[in-house]
C-alpha positions as CSV (number, residue, x, y, z in Angstrom):
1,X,0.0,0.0,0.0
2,X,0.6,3.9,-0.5
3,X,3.8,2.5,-3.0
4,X,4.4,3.1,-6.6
5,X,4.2,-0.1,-8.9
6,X,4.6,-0.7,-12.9
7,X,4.3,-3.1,-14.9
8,X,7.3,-3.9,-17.2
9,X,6.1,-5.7,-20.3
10,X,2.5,-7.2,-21.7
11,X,1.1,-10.3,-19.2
12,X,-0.7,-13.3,-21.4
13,X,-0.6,-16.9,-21.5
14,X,3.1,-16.7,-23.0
15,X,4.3,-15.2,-19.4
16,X,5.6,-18.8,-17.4
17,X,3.1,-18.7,-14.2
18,X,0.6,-16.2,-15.7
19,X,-2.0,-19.2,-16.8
20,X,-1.8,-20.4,-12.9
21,X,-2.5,-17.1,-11.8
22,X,-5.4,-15.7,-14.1
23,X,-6.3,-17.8,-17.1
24,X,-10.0,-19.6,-16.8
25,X,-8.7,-22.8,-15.2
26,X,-6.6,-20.7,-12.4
27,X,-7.4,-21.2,-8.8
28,X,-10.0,-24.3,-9.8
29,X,-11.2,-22.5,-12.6
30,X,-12.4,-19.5,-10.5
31,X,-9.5,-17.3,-12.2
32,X,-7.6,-14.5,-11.2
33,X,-7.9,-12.9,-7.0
34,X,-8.2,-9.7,-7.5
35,X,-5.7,-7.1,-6.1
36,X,-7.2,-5.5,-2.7
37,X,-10.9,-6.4,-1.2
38,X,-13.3,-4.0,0.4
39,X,-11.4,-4.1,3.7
40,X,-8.2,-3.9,2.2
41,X,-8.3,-1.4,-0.4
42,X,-5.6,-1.0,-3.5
43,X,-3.9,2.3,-1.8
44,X,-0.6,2.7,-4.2
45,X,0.2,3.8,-7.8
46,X,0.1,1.6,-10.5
47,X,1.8,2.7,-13.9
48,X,1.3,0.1,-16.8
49,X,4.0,2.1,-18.8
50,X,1.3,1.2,-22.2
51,X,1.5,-2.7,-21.6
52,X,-1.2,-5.1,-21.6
53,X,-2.6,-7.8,-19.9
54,X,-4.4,-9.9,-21.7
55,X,-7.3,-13.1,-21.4
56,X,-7.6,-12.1,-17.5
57,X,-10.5,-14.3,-15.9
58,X,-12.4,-14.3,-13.0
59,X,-15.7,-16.4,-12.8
60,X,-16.8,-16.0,-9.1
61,X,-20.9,-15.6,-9.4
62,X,-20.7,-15.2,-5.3
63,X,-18.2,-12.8,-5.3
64,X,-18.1,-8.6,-4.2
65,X,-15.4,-6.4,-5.3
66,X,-14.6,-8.5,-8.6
67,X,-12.1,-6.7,-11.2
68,X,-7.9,-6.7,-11.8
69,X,-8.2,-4.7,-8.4
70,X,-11.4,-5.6,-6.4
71,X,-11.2,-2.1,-4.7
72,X,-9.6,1.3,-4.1
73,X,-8.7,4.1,-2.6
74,X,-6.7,7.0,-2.5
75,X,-4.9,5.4,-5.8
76,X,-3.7,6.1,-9.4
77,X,-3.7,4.0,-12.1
78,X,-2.5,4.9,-15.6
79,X,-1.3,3.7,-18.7
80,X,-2.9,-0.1,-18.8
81,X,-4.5,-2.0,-20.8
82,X,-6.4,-5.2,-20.1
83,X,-7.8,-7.0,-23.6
84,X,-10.0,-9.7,-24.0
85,X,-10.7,-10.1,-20.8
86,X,-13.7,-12.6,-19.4
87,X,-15.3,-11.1,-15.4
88,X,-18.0,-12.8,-13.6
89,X,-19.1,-11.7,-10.2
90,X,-22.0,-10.5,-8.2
91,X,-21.7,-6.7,-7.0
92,X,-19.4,-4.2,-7.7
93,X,-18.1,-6.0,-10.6
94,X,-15.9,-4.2,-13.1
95,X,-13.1,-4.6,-16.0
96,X,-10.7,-2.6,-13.6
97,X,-11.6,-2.2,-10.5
98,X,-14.7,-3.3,-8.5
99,X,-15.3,-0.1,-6.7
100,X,-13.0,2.8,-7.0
101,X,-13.1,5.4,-4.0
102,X,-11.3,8.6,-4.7
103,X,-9.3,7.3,-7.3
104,X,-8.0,9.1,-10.3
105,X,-7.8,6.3,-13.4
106,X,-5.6,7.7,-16.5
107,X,-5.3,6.5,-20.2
108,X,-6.6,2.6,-19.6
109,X,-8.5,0.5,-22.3
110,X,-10.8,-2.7,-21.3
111,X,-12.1,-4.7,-24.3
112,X,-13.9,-8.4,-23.7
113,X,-16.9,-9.4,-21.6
114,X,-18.3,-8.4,-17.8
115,X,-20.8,-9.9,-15.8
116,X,-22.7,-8.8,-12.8
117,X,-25.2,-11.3,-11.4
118,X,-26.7,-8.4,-8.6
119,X,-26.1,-4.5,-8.7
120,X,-23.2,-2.3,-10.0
121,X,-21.7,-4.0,-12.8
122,X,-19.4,-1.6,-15.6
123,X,-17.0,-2.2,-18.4
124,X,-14.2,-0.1,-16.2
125,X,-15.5,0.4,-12.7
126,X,-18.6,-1.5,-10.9
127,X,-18.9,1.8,-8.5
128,X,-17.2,4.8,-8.2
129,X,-16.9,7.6,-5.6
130,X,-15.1,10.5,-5.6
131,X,-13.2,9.5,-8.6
132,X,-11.7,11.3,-11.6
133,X,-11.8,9.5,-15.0
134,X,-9.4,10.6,-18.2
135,X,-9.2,9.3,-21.6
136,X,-10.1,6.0,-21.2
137,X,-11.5,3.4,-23.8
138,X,-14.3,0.3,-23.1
139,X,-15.3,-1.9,-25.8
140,X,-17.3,-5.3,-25.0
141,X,-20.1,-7.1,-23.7
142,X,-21.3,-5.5,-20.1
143,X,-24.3,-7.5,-18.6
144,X,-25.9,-6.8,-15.7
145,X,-29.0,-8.0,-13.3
146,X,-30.4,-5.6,-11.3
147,X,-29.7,-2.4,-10.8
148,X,-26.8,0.1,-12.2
149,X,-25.2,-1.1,-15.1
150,X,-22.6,1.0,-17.4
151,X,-20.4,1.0,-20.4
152,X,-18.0,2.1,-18.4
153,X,-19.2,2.4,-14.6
154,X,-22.6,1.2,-12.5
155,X,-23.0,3.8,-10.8
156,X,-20.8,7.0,-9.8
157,X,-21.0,9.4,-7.4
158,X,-19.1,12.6,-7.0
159,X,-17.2,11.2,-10.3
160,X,-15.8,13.2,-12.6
161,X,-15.4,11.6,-16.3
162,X,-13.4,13.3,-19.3
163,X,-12.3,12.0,-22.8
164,X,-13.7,8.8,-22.2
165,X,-15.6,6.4,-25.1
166,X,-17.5,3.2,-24.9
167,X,-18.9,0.7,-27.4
168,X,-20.3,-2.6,-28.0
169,X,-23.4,-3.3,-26.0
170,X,-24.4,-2.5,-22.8
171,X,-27.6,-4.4,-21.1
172,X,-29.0,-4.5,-17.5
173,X,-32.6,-3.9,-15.2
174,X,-32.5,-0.5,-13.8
175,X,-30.8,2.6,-14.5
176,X,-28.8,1.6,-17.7
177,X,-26.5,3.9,-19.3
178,X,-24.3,3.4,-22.6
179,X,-21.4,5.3,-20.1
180,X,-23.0,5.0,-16.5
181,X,-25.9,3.6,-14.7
182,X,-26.1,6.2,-12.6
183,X,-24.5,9.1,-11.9
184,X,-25.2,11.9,-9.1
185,X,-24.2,14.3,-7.1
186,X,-23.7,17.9,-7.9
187,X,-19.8,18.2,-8.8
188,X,-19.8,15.3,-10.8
189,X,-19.5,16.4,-14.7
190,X,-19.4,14.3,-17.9
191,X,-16.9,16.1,-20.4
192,X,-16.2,15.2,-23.9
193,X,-17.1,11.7,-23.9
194,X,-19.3,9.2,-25.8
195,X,-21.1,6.0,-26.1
196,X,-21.7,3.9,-29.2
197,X,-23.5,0.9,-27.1
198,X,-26.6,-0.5,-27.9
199,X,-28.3,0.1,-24.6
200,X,-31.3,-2.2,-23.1
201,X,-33.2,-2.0,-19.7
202,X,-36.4,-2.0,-18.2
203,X,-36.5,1.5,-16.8
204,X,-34.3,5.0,-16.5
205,X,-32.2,3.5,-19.6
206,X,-30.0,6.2,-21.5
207,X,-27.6,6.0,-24.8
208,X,-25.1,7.8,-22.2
209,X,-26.1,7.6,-18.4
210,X,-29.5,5.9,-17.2
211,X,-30.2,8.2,-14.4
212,X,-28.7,11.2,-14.1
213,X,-28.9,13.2,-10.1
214,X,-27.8,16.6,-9.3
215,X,-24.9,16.4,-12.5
216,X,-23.8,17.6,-15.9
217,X,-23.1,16.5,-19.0
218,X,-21.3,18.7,-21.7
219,X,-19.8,18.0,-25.1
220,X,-20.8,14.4,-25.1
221,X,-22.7,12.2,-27.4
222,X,-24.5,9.2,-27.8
223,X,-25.0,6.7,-31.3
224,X,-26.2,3.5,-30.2
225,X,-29.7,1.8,-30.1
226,X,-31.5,2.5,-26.9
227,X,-34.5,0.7,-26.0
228,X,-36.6,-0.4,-23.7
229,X,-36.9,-4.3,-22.4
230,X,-40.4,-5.4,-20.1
231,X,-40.5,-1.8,-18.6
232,X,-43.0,-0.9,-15.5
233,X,-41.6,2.6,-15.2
234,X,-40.2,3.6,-18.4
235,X,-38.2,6.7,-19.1
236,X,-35.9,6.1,-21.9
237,X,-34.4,8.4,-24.1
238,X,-31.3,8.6,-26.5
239,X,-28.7,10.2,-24.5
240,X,-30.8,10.2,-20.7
241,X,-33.2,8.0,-19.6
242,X,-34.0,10.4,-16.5
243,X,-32.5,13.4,-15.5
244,X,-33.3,15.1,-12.1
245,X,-31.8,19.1,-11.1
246,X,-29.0,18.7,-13.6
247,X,-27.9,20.3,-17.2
248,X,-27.5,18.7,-20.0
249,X,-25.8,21.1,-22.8
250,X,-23.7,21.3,-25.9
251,X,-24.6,17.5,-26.1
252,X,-26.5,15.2,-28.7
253,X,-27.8,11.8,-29.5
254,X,-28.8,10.1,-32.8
255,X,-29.2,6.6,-31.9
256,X,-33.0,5.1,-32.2
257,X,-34.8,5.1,-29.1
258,X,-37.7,2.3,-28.4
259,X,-39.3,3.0,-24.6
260,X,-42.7,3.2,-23.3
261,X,-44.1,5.3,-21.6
262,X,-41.5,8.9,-21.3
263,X,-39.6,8.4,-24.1
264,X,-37.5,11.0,-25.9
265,X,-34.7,11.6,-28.4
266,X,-32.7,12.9,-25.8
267,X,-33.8,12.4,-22.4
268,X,-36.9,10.3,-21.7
269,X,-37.9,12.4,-18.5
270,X,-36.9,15.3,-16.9
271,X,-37.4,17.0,-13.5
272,X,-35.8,20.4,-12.6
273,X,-33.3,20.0,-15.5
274,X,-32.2,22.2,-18.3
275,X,-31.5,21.5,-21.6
276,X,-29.5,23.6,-24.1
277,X,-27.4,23.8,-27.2
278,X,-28.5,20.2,-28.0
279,X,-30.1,18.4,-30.4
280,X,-31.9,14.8,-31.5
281,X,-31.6,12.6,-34.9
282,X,-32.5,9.2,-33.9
283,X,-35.9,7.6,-34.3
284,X,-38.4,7.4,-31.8
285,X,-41.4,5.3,-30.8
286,X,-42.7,4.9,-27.2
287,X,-46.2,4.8,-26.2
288,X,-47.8,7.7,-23.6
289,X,-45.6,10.8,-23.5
290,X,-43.4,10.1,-26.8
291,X,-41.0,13.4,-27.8
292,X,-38.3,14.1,-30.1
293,X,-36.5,15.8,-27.5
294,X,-37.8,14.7,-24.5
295,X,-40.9,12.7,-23.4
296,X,-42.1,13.7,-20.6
297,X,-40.9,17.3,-19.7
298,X,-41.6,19.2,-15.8
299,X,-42.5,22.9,-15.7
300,X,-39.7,23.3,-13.7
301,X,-37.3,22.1,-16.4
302,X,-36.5,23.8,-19.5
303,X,-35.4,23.3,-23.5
304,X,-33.5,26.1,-25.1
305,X,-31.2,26.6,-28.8
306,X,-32.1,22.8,-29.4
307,X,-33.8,20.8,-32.2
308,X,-34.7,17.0,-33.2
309,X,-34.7,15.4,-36.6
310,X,-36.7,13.1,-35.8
311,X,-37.8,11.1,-39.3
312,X,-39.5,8.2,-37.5
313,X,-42.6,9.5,-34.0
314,X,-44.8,6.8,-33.0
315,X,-46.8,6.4,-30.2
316,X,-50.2,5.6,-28.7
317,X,-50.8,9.1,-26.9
318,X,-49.3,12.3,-26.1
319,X,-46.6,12.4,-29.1
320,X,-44.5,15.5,-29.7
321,X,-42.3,17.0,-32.6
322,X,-40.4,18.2,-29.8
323,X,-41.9,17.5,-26.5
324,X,-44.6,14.7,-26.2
325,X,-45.9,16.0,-22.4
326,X,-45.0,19.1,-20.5
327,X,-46.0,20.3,-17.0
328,X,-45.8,23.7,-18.0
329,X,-49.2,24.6,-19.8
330,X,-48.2,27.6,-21.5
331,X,-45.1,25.8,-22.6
332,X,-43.1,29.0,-21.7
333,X,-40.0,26.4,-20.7
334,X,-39.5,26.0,-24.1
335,X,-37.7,28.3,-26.1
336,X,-36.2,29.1,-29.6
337,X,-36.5,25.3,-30.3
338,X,-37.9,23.6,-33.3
339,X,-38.2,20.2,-34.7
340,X,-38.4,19.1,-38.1
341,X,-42.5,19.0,-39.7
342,X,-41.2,17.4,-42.7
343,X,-39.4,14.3,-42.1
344,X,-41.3,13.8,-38.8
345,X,-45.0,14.4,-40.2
346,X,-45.5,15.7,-36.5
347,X,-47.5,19.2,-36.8
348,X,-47.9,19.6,-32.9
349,X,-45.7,19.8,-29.8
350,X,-46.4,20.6,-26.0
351,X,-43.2,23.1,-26.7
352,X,-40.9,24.6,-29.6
353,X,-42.0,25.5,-33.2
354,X,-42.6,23.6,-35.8
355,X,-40.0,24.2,-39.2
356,X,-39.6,22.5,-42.8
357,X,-36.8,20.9,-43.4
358,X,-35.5,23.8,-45.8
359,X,-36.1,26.3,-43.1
360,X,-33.5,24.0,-40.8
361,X,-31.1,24.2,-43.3
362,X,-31.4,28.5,-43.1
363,X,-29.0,30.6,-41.0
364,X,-31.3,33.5,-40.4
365,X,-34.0,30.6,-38.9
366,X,-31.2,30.6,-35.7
367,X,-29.3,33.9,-35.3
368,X,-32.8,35.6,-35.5
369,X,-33.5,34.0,-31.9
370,X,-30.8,34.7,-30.1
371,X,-28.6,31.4,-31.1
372,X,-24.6,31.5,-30.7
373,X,-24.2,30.2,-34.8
374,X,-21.9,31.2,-37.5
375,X,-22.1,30.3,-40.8
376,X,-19.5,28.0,-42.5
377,X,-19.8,28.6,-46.5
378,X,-17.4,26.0,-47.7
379,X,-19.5,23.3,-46.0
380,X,-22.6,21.6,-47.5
381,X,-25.9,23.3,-46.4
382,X,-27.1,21.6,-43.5
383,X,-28.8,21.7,-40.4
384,X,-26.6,23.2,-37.5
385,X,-24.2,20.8,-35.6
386,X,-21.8,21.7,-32.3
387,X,-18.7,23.9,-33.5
388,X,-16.7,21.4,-31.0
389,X,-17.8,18.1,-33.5
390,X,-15.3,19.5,-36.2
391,X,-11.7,18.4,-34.8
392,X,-9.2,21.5,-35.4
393,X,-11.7,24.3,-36.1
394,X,-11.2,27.5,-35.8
395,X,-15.0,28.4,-34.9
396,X,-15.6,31.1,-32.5
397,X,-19.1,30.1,-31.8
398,X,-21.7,27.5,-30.0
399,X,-23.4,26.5,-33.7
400,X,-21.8,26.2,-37.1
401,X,-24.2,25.5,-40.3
402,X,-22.9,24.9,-43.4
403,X,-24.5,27.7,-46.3
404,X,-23.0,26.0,-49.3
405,X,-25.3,24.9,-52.0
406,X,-23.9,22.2,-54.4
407,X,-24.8,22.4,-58.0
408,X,-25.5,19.3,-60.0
409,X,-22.2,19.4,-61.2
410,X,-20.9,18.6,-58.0
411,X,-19.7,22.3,-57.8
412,X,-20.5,25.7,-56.4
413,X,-23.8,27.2,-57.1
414,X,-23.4,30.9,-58.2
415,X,-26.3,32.9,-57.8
416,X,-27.8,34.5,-61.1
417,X,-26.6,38.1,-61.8
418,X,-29.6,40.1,-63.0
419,X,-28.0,42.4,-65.1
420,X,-25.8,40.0,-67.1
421,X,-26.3,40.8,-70.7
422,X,-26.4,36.9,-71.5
423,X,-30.0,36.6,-69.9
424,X,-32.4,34.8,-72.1
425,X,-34.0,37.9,-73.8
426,X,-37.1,36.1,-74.4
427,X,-38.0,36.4,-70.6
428,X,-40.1,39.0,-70.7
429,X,-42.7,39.3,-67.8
430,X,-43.7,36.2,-67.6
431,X,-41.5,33.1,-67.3
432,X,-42.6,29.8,-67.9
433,X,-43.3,27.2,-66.0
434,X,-42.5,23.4,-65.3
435,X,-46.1,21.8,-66.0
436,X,-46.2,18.0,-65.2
437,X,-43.6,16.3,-67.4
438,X,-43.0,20.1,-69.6
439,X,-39.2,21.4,-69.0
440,X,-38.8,24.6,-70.2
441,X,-35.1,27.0,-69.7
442,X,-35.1,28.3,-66.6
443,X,-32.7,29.5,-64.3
444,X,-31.5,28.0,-61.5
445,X,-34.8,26.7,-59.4
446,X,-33.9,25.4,-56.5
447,X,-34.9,22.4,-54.5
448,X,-38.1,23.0,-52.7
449,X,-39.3,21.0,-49.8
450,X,-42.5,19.1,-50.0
451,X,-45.1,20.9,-46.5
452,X,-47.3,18.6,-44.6
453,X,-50.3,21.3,-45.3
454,X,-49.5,21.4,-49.7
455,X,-48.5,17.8,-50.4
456,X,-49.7,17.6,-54.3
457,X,-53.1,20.3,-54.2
458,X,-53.0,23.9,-55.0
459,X,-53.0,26.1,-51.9
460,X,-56.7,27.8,-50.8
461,X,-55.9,31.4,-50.2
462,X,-58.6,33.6,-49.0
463,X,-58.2,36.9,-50.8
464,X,-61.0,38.8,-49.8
465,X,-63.6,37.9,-47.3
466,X,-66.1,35.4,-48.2
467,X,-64.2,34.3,-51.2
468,X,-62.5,31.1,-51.8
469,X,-59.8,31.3,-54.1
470,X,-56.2,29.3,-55.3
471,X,-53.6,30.5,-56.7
472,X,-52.1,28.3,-59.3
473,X,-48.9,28.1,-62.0
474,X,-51.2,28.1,-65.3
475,X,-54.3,28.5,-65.8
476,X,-57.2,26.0,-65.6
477,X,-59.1,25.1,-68.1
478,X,-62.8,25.8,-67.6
479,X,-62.6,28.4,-64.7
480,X,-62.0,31.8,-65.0
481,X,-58.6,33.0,-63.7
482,X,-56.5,36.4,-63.4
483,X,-53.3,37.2,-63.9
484,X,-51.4,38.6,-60.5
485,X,-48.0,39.3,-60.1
486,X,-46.1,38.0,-57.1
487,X,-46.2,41.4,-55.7
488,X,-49.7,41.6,-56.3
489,X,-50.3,38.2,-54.3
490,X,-48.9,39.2,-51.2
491,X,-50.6,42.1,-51.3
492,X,-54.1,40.7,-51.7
493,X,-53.1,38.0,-48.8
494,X,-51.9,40.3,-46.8
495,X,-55.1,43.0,-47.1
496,X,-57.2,40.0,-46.9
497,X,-55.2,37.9,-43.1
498,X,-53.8,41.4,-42.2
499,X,-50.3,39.6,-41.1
500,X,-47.4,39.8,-43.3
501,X,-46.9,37.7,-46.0
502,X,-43.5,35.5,-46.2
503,X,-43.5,33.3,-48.7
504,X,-45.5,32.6,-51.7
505,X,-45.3,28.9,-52.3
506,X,-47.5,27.4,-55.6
507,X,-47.3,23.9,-56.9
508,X,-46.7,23.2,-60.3
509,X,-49.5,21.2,-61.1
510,X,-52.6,19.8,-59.2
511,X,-50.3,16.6,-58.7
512,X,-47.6,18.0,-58.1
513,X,-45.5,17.8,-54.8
514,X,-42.4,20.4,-56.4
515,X,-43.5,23.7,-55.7
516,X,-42.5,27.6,-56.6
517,X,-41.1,29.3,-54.0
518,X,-41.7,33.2,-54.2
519,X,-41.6,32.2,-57.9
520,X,-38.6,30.2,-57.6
521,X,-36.8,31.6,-59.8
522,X,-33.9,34.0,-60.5
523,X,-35.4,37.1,-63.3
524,X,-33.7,40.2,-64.7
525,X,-34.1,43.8,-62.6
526,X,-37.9,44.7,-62.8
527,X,-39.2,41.5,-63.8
528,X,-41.5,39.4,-61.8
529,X,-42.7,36.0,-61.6
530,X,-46.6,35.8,-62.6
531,X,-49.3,33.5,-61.5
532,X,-52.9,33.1,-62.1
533,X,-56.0,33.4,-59.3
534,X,-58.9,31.1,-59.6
535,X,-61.6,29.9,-58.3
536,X,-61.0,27.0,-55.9
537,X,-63.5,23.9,-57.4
């Protein structure tokens, strides 16, 4: 104890004594002893100098403290790796140690399988308190029984976790996390880590931690499958399965989440918690309280500067684009936050605004509210993502979207110069348009997004009161139509509604699901794109 100890080269059957010691038929076939017990903690410093040990087994099913140490305290351990390794135990059952107390654990991998028949069963550490974790790596199989199971610890307290990754899968009862079970207490922090598990559970089951108490998580992700096994409580989400007085921000998850009942993109349930700077991809499906954010949401939590791409919502009752169930009745804890309309077909949510897919993809959508973005025009146009995602940036703020706009060519698309002497002469005041399978020259129309509320019909527009009109791209045969300019058509909406016009969207054809933006099309100075009003039959 209290002494400094390193190991000089890589340990695996090839080592004389090492199979006696810690291969599967060691110590009549119950494996390696780990180093310290819960009365006689690991106290010293253990260097691994970047050596290995490798095809360590324990298989004591009885058995506390089970691990290459079986507990510690007031140690350091750096600079180890332990591969293909095979750990069966009952509680506090981990790849490295069993349960680490104030323990600060540096630069370690653990690949191969870990087994917990009772509670507190992860891929590095089965419990941990008061512990410090750095740039560490778990890949395996991590099973667990009861409660607390994690990709890389069961449950931590006052445990602080940085640069650390997990992946493979990661399954367990209660309060299952892709990187911990559990983890609480107020100075406890996740920090630029990640999971790529497939997570299962029964209830409070997270891509990154199952339960999250008094904490935060920031700059961490989540990618793998979460879902939800013979649940009685639920709460399930893609990076949090619960979340209670802590903050979750600059974080995201876009692994599928199955649950039931409080199920979310992100987090499945909330309870005093906030949630910025953060966003969902994955699908979701769930059954009461189903969001692509969150599921169930408090009014004493809040959602701000976040979105969810959600292409896949399903659920029985209470489904939201962004929220599926919210304490707050006015929704006021939701702000400048919007899911997707288009790929989710979700037109309501117990918080945020509702946005096409196009709009997503628009800077001025998110530095008109208040968002930390800049705009990044040598990347793709996309939908924003975390500047810290893009390794060796130089960005300066929280958001970066991409504002390029490929051209079919694979190149850059260069916007139309209206005074060019080369435009086509012929356009006088009227351009035509694309009817049904007619192409006709015209300049650059861009790629328009098909809306939930204009999918193949022409759009009723009330232009005065008590008449029903459409406008449309050409005119119809058999009814009587006028010729407007686009000006002219916001102006007649907008005396007719009284609100402000944005956009003028028109589909090409009664079957068609391309439409005209504002016309859609790039004309010479003075010129404007024309459309006909009609009678809606």
């Amino acid at each position: 104890q209290n002494y400094y100890f390193s190991l000089q080269n890589n340990l695996d059957s090839s080592i004389s004594g090492y199979t006696n010691l810690a291969s599967n038929t060691a110590n009549s076939e119950a494996g390696w002893t780990p180093i310290g017990n819960f009365s006689t903690k690991f106290t010293g410093n253990f260097d691994g100098l970047g050596h290995s040990v490798s095809n360590l087994s324990i298989n004591q099913v009885s058995s506390d403290y089970m691990g290459l140490f079986g507990s510690s305290y007031n140690a350091k351990i750096q600079n180890l790796d332990l591969l293909n390794i095979d750990i069966i135990g009952k509680n506090n059952v981990g790849g490295l140690i069993g349960y680490a107390n104030n323990t600060e654990i540096k630069n370690a991998t653990v690949t191969g399988s870990i087994k917990g028949t009772n509670q507190y069963t992860g891929g590095l550490l089965g419990e941990a308190e008061g512990t410090n974790i750095y740039d560490t790596t778990v890949s395996g199989s991590i099973v667990g029984h009861d409660q607390y199971t994690g990709g890389l610890i069961g449950r931590a307290i006052n445990t602080h976790i940085e640069n650390t990754t997990t992946a493979g899968t990661v399954s367990g009862y209660q309060q299952v996390g892709g990187l911990v079970g559990e983890m609480m207490d107020s100075a406890a922090t996740v920090l630029n880590s990640s999971s790529s598990a497939r997570v299962s559970g029964s209830d409070n089951v997270g891509g990154l931690i199952g339960k999250l108490l008094y904490s935060k998580i920031e700059n961490s992700y989540a990618t793998g499958k979460v879902e939800s096994v013979n649940s009685s409580i639920g709460n399930i989400g893609g990076l949090v399965g619960y979340a209670t007085s802590s903050l979750i921000d600059q974080s995201y998850a876009s692994g599928n989440v199955n649950g039931t009942d409080s199920t979310g993109g992100l987090v499945g349930k909330t309870f005093r918690t906030d949630i910025k700077n953060s966003y969902a991809k994955g699908d979701v499906s769930g059954s009461f309280h189903v969001g692509g954010i969150v599921g169930d949401l408090s009014s004493d939590s809040t959602i701000s500067n976040s979105y969810a791409l959600t292409q896949n919502l399903s659920g029985s009752m209470m489904i939201g684009g962004l929220v599926g169930m919210n304490g707050d009745n006015t929704f006021s804890n939701v702000t400048n936050s919007y899911w997707d309309t288009d790929i989710s077909e979700e037109e309501s949510s117990k918080g945020g605004l509702g946005k096409t897919s196009a709009e997503l993809k628009e800077l001025v959508t998110f530095s008109d509210t208040g968002w930390d973005i800049q705009e990044d025009d040598t990347l793709d146009s996309s939908t924003p993502f975390l500047a810290w995602e893009k390794d060796g940036n130089s960005y300066t703020k929280v958001w970066v979207i991409g504002t390029k706009v490929a051209s079919k060519g694979g190149g850059t698309t260069t916007p139309t110069n209206p005074t060019n002497p080369t435009t086509q002469k012929e356009i006088d005041k009227v351009v035509t348009t694309i009817v049904n399978k007619e192409a006709v020259k015209v300049p650059n129309i861009p790629k328009v997004t098909k809306t939930p509320n204009n999918a193949g019909k022409n759009v009723n527009v009330a232009f005065n009161i008590g008449e029903n009109k459409q406008i449309v791209s050409k005119p119809i045969e058999g009814q009587a139509t006028k010729r407007v300019t686009l000006s002219e058509a916001k102006q007649m909406q907008q005396d007719a509604t009284g609100q402000t016009v944005g956009e003028v969207r028109v589909p090409l054809s009664r079957s068609s699901i391309i439409q005209l933006v504002d016309g859609g099309v790039s004309l010479p100075n003075g010129v404007e794109q024309e459309f006909y009003v009609a009678d809606n039959k």
